[in-house]
C-alpha positions as CSV (number, residue, x, y, z in Angstrom):
1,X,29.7,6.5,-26.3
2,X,27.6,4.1,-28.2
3,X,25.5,3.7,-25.4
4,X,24.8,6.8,-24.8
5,X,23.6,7.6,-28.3
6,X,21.6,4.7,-27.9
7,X,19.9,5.1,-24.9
8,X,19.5,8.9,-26.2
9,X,17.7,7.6,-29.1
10,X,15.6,5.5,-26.8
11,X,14.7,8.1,-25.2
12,X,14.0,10.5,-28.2
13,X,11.4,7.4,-29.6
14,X,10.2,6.0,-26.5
15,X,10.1,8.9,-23.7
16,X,9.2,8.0,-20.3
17,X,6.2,10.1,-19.7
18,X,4.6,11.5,-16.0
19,X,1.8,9.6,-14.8
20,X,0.0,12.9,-13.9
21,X,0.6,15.6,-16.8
22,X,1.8,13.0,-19.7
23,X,5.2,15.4,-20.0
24,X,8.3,13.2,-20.6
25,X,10.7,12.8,-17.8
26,X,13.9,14.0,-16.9
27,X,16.5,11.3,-16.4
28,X,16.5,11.7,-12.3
29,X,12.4,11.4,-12.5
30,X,10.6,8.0,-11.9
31,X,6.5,7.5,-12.6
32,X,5.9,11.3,-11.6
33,X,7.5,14.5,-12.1
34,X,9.0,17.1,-9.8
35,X,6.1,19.0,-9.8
36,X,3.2,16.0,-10.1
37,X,5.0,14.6,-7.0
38,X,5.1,17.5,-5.0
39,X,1.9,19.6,-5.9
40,X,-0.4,16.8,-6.9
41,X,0.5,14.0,-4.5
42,X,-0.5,15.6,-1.5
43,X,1.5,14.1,1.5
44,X,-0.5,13.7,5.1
45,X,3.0,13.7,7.3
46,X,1.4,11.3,9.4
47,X,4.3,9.4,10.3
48,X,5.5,12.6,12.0
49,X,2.5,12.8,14.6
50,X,1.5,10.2,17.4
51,X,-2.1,11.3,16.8
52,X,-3.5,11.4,13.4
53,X,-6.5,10.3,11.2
54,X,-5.0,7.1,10.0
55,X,-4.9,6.6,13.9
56,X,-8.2,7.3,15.1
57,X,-9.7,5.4,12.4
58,X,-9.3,2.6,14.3
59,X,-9.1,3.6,17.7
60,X,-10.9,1.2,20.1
61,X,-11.3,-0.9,17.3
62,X,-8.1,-3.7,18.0
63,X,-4.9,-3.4,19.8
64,X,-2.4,-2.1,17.7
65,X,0.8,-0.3,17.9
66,X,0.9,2.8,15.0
67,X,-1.0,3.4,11.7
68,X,0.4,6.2,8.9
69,X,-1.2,6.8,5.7
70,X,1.4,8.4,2.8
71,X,-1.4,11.0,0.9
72,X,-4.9,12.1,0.5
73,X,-6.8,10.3,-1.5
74,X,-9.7,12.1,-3.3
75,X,-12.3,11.4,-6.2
76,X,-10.3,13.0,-9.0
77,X,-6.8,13.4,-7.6
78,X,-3.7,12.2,-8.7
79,X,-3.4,9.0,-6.4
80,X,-7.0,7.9,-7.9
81,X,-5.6,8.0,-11.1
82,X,-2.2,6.1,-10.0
83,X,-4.3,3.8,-8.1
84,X,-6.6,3.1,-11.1
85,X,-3.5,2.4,-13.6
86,X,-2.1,0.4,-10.9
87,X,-4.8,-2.2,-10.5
88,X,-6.9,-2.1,-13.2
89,X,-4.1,-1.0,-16.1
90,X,-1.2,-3.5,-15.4
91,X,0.5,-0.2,-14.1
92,X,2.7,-2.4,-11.3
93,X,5.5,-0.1,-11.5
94,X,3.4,2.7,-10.0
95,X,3.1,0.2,-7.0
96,X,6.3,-0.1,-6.5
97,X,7.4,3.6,-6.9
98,X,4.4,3.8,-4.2
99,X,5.6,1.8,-2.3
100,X,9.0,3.3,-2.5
101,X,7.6,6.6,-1.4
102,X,6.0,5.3,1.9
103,X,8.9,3.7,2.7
104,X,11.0,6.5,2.2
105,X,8.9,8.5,4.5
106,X,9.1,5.9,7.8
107,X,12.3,5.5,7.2
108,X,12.9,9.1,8.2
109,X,11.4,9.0,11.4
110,X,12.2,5.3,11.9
111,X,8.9,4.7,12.0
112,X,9.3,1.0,11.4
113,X,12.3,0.4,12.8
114,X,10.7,-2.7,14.6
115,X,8.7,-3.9,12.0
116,X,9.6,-7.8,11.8
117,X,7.8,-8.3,8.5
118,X,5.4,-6.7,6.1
119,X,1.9,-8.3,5.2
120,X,0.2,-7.1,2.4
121,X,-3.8,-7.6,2.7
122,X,-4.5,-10.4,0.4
123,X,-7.0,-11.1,-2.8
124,X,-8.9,-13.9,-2.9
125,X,-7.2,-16.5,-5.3
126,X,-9.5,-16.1,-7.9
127,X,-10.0,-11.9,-8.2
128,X,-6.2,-12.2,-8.1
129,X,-5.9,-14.6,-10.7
130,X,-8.8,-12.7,-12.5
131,X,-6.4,-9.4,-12.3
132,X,-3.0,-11.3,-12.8
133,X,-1.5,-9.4,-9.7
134,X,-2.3,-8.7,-6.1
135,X,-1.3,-4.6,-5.9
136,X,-0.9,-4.9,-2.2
137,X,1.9,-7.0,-3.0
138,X,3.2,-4.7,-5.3
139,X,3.5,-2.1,-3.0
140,X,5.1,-4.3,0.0
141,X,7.4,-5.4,-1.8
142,X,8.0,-1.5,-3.0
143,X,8.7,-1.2,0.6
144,X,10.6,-4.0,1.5
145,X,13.5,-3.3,-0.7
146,X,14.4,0.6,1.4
147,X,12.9,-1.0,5.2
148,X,15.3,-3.7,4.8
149,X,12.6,-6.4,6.2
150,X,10.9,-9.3,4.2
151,X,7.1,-9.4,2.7
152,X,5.6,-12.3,3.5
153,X,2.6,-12.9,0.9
154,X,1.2,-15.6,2.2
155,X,1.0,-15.5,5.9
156,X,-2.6,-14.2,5.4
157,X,-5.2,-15.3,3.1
158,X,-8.5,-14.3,1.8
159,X,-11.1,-17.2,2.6
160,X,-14.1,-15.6,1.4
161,X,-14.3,-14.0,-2.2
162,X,-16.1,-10.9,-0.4
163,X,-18.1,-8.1,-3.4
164,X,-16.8,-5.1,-3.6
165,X,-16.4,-2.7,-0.8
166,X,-16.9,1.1,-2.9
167,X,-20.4,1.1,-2.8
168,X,-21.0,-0.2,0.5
169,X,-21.6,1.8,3.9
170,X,-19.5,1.3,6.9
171,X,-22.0,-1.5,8.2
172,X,-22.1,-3.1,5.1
173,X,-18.6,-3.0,4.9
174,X,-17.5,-4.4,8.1
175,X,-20.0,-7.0,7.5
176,X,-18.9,-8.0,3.9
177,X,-15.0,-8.8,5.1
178,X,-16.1,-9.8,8.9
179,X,-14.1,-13.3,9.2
180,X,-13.0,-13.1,5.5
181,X,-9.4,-13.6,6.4
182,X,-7.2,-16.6,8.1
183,X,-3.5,-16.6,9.1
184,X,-2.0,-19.5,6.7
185,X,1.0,-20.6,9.1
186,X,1.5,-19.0,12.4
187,X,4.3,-20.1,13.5
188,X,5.8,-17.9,10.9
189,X,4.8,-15.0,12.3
190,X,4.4,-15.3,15.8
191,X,5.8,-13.1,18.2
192,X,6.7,-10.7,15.2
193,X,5.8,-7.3,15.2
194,X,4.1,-6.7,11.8
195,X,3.1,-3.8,9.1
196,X,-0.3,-4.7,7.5
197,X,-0.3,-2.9,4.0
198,X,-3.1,-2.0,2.3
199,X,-3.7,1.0,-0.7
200,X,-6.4,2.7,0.2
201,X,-8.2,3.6,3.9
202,X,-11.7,4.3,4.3
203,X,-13.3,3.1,6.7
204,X,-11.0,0.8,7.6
205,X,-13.2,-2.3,7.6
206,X,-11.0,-4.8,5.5
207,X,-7.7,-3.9,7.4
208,X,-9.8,-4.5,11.0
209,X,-10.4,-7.8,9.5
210,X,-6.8,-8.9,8.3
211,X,-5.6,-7.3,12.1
212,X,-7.7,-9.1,14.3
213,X,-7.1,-12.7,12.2
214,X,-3.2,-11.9,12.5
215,X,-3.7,-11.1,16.1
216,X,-5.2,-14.9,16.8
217,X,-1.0,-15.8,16.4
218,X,0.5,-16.0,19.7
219,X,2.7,-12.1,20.2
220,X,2.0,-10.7,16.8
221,X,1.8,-7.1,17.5
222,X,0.2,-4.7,14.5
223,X,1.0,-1.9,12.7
224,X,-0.8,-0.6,10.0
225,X,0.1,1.7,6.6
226,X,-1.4,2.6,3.4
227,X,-0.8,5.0,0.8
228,X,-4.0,6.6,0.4
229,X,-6.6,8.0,3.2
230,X,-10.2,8.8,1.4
231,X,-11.2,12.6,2.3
């Protein structure tokens, strides 16, 4: 009974607000509510079809076996703003719930059934130290926890402190990352299949990267997922 008032009270001073619309939160509701998730957070369903846009992104570009992306991601839609509070506002619990929510997803299907282990593409030590927090990480681990299968952080690592890929074109882009990335031990991951994570897809340059440097392991096989697709 105690508790209860206290947590009540808790509640009444400190309400857990909505990421999207600010409005508190019902007990059941985690980082969005009902309707943020479902109106605002626009799902692509990818995992559902064996042909999609995550897919033909990079078609023809290295062998791999699927690639899912969780929503649309647009210039002033709710995932920016998540994505924003995630990296740049020490938001990691929207990772996570992220994270959650793509896991949730491919576990439906069983999407990932085979998935060995779950990469998450790596900062270079010194933007992550400069940030506190790799949000790849975040969401991995997000992910690990419903998929049942470990994240292994440092399997992959950033050996080139690359500049920022927003302003870039897709030639400038595949050029800023090209060899930026180097497997760290392979005998941990060879012969595993594994689901390269990343948060957002555009054109894809920096995921090509981390693939084909995980592919130098002898029988990794790739899959790829992120939680946002630019429109």
């Amino acid at each position: 009974m105690l508790q209860q008032i206290a947590e009540g009270l808790t509640h009444l001073l400190f309400p857990r607000l909505c990421a999207g619309c600010n409005k508190p939160l019902l007990p059941e509701e985690d980082i969005l509510c009902l309707n943020c998730n479902v109106y605002y957070l626009p799902r692509t369903a990818y995992h559902h079809l064996p042909e999609n846009e995550t897919i033909l992104r990079f078609a023809g570009r290295f062998p791999f076996e699927k690639a899912t992306s969780l929503a649309y991601f647009t210039g002033e839609g709710l995932l920016q703003h998540l994505l924003h509070e995630l990296k740049y506002n020490d938001r990691k619990e929207i990772g996570t719930f992220l994270g959650l929510q793509l896991a949730y997803d491919l576990k439906q299907t069983g999407w990932a059934n085979s998935i060995d282990a779950i990469i998450p593409v790596p900062l270079h030590p010194d933007k992550e130290k400069l940030r506190g927090y790799n949000q790849s990480i975040i969401i991995a681990e997000g992910m690990s926890d419903v998929l049942a299968v470990p994240t292994l952080p440092n399997a992959l690592e950033r050996i080139r402190n690359t500049e920022s890929q927003t302003q870039k074109s897709r030639e400038e882009r595949i050029a800023n990352v090209q060899e930026a990335f180097a497997v760290k031990d392979a005998e941990k991951i060879k012969g595993k299949h594994l689901l390269l994570i990343d948060d957002v897809l555009t054109t894809g340059a920096t995921l090509e990267s981390c693939a084909l440097a995980l592919l130098n392991a002898p029988g990794v096989r790739i899959s790829i997922a992120t939680v946002g697709i630019a429109v």
